[in-house]
C-alpha positions in Angstrom: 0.0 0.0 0.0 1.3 3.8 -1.1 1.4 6.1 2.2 1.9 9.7 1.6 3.1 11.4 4.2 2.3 15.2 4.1 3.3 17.5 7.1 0.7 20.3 7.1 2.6 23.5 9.6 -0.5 25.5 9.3 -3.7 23.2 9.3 -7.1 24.5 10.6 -10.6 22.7 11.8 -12.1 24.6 8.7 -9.3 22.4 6.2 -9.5 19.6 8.3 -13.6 19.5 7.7 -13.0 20.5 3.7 -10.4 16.7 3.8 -13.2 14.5 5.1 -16.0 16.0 3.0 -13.7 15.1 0.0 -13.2 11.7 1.4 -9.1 12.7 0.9 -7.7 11.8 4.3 -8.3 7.9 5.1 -6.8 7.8 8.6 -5.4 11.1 11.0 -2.8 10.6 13.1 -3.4 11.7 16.4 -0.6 11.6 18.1 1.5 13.9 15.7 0.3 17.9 15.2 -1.0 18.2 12.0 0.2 14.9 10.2 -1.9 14.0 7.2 -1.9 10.7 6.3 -3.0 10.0 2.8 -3.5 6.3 1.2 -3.5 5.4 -2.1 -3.1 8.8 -3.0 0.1 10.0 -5.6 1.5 13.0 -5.3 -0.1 14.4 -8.5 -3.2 14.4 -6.5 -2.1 15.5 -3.3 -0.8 18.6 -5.3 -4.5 19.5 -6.9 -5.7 19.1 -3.5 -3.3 21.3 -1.9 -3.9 23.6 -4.4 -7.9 23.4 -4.1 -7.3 23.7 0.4 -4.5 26.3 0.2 -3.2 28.1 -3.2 -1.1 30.3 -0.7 1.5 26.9 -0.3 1.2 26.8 3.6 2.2 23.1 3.1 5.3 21.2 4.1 5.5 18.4 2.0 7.8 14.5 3.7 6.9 12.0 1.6 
């Protein structure tokens, strides 16, 4: 299974609610601030969606 990692510095409830309307985030991990986990997801599309949260690139990407 692909596991993107993405290391968000600046996320908000309001982002966090817009993920899990759009079914993008499969699993949160709780015990890290503001670590995205993302399955089955490429980086192609974890670029459109970064792009459709936050066009201002407040996004730290570890993959």
């Amino acid at each position: 299974m692909q596991k993107n990692m993405l290391n968000i510095r600046k996320g908000s409830a309001k982002t966090l609610k817009f993920c899990r309307k759009m079914h993008v985030i499969k699993k949160i991990l709780k015990h890290t601030k503001g670590q995205y986990l993302f399955v089955n997801k490429t980086q192609k599309d974890i670029k459109e969606f970064l792009f459709i949260v936050n066009p201002w690139k407040k996004f730290i990407f570890s993959v």
